[in-house]
C-alpha positions as CSV (number, residue, x, y, z in Angstrom):
1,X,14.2,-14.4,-15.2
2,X,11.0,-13.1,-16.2
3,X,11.1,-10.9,-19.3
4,X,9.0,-7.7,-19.1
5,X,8.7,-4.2,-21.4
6,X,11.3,-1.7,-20.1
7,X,9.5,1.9,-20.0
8,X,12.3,4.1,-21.9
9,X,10.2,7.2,-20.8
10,X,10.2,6.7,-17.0
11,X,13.8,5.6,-16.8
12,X,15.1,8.9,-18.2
13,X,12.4,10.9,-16.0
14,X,14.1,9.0,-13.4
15,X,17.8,10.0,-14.6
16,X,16.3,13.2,-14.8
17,X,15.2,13.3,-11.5
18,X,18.4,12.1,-10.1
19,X,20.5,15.3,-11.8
20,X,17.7,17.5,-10.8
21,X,17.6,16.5,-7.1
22,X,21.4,15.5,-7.1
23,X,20.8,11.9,-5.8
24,X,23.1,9.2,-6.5
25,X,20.6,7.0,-6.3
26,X,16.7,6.3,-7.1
27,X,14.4,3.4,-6.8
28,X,10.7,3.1,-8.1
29,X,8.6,-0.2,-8.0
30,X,4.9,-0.3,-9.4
31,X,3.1,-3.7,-9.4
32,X,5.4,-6.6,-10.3
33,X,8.5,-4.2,-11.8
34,X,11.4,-2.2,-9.9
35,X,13.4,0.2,-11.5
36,X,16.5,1.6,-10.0
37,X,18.5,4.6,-11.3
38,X,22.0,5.2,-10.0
39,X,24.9,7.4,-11.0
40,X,28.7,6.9,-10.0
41,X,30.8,9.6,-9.1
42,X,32.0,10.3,-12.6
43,X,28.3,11.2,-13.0
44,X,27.2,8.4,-15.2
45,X,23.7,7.0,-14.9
46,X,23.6,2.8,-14.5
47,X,20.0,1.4,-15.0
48,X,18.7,-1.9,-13.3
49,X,15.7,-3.0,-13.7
50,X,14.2,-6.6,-12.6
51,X,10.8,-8.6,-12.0
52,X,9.5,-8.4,-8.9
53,X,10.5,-11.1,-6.3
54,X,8.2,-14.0,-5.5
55,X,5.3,-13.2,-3.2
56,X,6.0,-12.6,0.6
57,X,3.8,-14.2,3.5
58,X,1.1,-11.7,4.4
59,X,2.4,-11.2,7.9
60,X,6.1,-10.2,6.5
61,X,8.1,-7.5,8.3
62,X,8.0,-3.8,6.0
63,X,11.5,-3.3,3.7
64,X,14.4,-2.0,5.4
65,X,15.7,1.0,4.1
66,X,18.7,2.0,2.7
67,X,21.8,2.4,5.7
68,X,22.1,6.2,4.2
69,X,18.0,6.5,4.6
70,X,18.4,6.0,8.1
71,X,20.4,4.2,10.8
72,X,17.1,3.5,12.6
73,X,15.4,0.4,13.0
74,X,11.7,0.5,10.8
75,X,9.0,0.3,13.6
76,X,6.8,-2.4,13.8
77,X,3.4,-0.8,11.9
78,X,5.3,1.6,9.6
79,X,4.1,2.5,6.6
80,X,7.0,3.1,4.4
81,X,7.8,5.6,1.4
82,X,7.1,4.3,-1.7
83,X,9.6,6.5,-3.3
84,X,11.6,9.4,-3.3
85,X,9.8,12.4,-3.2
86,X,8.3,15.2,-0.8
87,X,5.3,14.3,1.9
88,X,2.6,16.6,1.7
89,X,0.1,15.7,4.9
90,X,-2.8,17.8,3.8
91,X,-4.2,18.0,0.5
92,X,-3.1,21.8,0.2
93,X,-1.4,24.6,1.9
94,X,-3.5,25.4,5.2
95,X,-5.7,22.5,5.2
96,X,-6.0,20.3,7.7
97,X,-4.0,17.0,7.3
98,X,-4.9,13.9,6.2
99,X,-4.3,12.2,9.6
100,X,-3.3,12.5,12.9
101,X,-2.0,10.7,15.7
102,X,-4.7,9.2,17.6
103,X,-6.8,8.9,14.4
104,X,-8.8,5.7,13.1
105,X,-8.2,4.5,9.4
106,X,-9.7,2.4,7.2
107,X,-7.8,0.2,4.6
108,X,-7.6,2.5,1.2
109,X,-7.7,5.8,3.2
110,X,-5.5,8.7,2.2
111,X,-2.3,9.1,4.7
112,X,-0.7,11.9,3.0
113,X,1.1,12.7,-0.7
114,X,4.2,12.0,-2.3
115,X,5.1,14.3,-4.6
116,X,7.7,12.7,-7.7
117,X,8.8,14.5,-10.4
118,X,5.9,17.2,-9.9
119,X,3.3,14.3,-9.9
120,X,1.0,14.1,-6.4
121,X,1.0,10.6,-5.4
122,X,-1.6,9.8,-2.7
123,X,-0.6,7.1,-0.3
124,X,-3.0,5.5,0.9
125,X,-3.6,3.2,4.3
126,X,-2.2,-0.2,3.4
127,X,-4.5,-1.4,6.7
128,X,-6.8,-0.4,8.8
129,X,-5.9,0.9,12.6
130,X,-5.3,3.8,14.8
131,X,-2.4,6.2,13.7
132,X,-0.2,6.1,16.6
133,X,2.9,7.9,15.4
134,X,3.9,10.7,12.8
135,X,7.3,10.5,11.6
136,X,7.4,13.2,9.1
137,X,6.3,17.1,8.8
138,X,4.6,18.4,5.8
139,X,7.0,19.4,3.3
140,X,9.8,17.3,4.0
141,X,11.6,15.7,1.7
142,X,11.6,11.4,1.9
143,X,13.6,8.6,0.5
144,X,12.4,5.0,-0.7
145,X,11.6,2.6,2.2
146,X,11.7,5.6,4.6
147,X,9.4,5.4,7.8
148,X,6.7,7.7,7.2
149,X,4.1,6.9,9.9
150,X,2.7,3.9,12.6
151,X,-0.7,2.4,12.4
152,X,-1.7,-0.1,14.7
C-alpha cells in the first residue's frame, strides 16, 4: 500500500461535519486520496483513509452510489456528486442557473455548486455535450456518488 500524509485538519472538519449534519457516514476523494468518516451507533467516529485505486479505462461506467443514496440505477452520462453537500444551480439567489436541459457544454464548464462545510465547490463539466436531464433542484441537499445531472 502506498504511504501518503494524512490531513489531521480535514478529517476532524469531516467528523465535524458528520455531528453537524447527523450523517453516519462521509466520504471525500481529492486527486489520488479518499478519506471516509463514519460513526457507529454508539456515536463514535472510525476513520479510513486509502490511496486511490489504480487508473480506470477512460470509457469506464460512473461510481455507483451508496444503496441508502439511492435504489436507482446511475444513468448512462451522469455526472455524479463529488461529495456530500448542498447543489446550488446558479451562482446566487435569483440568478439564472448554470445550465439547463437542452444546453451545450464545453469540458471545464460550471454545472452547478456543492456547498461542504460552508465552502462553494464549483463542479464543473467533466465532458463536453448537451445537458439532457436535471436530477436535482437548487438547494437540495446531495450525497457522494449521487446522480446530479445527464450530458450526452
Amino acid at each position: 500500500m502506498a504511504e501518503f500524509d494524512l490531513d489531521e485538519d480535514l478529517v476532524k472538519r469531516l467528523s465535524s461535519l458528520l455531528h453537524e449534519t447527523d450523517l453516519t457516514e462521509i466520504e471525500y476523494e481529492s486527486g489520488n486520496q479518499r478519506i471516509r468518516v463514519a460513526r457507529t451507533v454508539q456515536q463514535t467516529a472510525t476513520v479510513q483513509a486509502s490511496a486511490a485505486p489504480a487508473p480506470q479505462p477512460a470509457q469506464s461506467a460512473p461510481p455507483e452510489p451508496h444503496p441508502e443514496a439511492s435504489s436507482d440505477r446511475v444513468p448512462a452520462g451522469a455526472v455524479t456528486a463529488p461529495m456530500v453537500g448542498t447543489v446550488y444551480t446558479a451562482p446566487e439567489p435569483g440568478a439564472a442557473p448554470y445550465v439547463q436541459v437542452g444546453d451545450t457544454v464545453s469540458e471545464g464548464d460550471t454545472l452547478l455548486i456543492v456547498e461542504a462545510m460552508k465552502v462553494m465547490n464549483p463542479l464543473p463539466a467533466p465532458r463536453g455535450g448537451t445537458v439532457t436531464r436535471i436530477m436535482i433542484t437548487d438547494g437540495q441537499p446531495v450525497e457522494f456518488g449521487e446522480p446530479l445531472m445527464v450530458i450526452e
